[in-house]
C-alpha positions in Angstrom: 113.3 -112.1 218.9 114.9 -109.2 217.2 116.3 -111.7 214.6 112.8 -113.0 213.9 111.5 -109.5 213.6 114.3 -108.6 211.1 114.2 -111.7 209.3 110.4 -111.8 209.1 110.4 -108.1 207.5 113.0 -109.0 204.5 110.9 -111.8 203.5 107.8 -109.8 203.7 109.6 -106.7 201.6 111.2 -109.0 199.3 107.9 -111.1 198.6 105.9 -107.4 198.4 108.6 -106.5 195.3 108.6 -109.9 193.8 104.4 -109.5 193.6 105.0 -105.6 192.6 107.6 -106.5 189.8 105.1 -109.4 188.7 102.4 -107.0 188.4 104.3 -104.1 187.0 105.5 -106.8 184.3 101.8 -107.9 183.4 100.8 -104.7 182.5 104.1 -103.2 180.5 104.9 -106.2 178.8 101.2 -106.8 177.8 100.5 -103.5 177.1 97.0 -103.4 178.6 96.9 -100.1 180.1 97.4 -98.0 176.3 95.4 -101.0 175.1 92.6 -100.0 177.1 93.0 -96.2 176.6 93.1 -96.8 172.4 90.4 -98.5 172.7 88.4 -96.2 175.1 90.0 -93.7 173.3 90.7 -91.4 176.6 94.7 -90.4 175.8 93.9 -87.4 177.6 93.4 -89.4 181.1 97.1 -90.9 181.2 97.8 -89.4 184.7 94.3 -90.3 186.1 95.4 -94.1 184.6 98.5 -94.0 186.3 97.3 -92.7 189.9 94.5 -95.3 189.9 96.8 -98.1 189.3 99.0 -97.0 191.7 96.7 -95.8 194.2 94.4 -99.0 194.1 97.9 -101.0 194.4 98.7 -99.8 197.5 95.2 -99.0 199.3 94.0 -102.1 198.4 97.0 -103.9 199.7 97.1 -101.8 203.1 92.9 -102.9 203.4 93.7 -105.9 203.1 97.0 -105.8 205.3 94.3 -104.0 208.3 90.9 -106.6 207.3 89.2 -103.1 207.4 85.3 -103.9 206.6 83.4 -100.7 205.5 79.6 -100.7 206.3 77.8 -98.9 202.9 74.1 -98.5 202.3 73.5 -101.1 199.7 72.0 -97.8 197.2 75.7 -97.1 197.7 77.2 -100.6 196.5 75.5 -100.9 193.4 77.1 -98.1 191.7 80.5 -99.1 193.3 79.8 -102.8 192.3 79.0 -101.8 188.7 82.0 -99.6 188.4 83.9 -102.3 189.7 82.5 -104.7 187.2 83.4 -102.1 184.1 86.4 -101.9 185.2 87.2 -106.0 185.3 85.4 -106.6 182.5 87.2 -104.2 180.2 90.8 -105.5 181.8 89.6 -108.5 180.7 88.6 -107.2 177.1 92.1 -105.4 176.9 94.0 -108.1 177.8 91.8 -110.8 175.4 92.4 -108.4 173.3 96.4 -107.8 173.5 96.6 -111.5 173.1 94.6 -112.4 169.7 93.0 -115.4 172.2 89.2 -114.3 170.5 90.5 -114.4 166.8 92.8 -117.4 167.2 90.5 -119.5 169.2 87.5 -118.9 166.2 90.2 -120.1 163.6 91.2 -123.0 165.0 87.2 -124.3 165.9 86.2 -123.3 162.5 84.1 -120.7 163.1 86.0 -117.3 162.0 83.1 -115.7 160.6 80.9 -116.2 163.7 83.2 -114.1 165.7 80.5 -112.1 167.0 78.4 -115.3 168.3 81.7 -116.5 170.2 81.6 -113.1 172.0 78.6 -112.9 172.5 78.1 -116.1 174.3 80.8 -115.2 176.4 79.5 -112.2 177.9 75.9 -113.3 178.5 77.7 -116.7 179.9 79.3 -114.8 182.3 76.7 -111.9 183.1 74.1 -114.7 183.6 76.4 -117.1 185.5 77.2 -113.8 188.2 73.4 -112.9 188.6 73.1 -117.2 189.2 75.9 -117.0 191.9 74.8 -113.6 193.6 71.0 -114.4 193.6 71.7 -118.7 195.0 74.9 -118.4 196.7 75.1 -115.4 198.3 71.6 -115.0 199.6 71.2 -118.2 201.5 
């Protein structure tokens, strides 16, 4: 039993630094933390960058590690969900972004110059499909 224990903890520390390392690499190797602060142009906040990645890594993994549920006023959600939207969709920008995937993909369909259009679409494609899926799916 004390073999299991033991043996069951290694895996579970040594799959925790594998995901760590693989996370860690995504956003030194991309780049998309000082991508995001040139282009929010908040230098100044490199700490408070730091201690959210960090602190979201790990409280987020011990909520999840617990299935703790936390019962909010749903006045309270909305800001949190918006924040929380910000936040993803400017990840997402940095990292499109870091990549050339926007000016590369309007090359090769022919449509450089329409740039804007491409982006455009996108983000009312996917601001319109999320108010689909939370006003259908979610309230039935």
């Amino acid at each position: 039993m004390v073999i299991k224990s033991v043996f069951l903890a290694f895996i579970g520390f040594g799959g925790g630094i594998a995901v760590g390392s693989g996370f860690v690499a995504f956003l030194t190797v991309l780049g998309i933390i000082p991508r995001l602060m040139q282009l929010s142009k908040t230098f100044c906040y490199i700490r408070a960058y730091e201690w959210s990645v960090i602190l979201g890594a790990v409280l987020g993994g011990w909520v999840n590690l617990k299935d703790i549920s936390f019962h909010l006023s749903p006045l309270l959600l909305v800001p949190i969900g918006a924040f929380c939207g910000v936040f993803v969709g400017m990840l997402a920008a940095a990292l499109t972004e870091v990549l050339n995937v926007m000016p590369i993909l309007a090359k090769r369909i022919g449509m450089g110059e329409r740039l804007l259009v491409i982006l455009m679409a996108i983000v009312l494609g996917k601001v319109l499909g999320s108010l689909f899926h939370w006003m259908v799916y979610v309230n039935q």
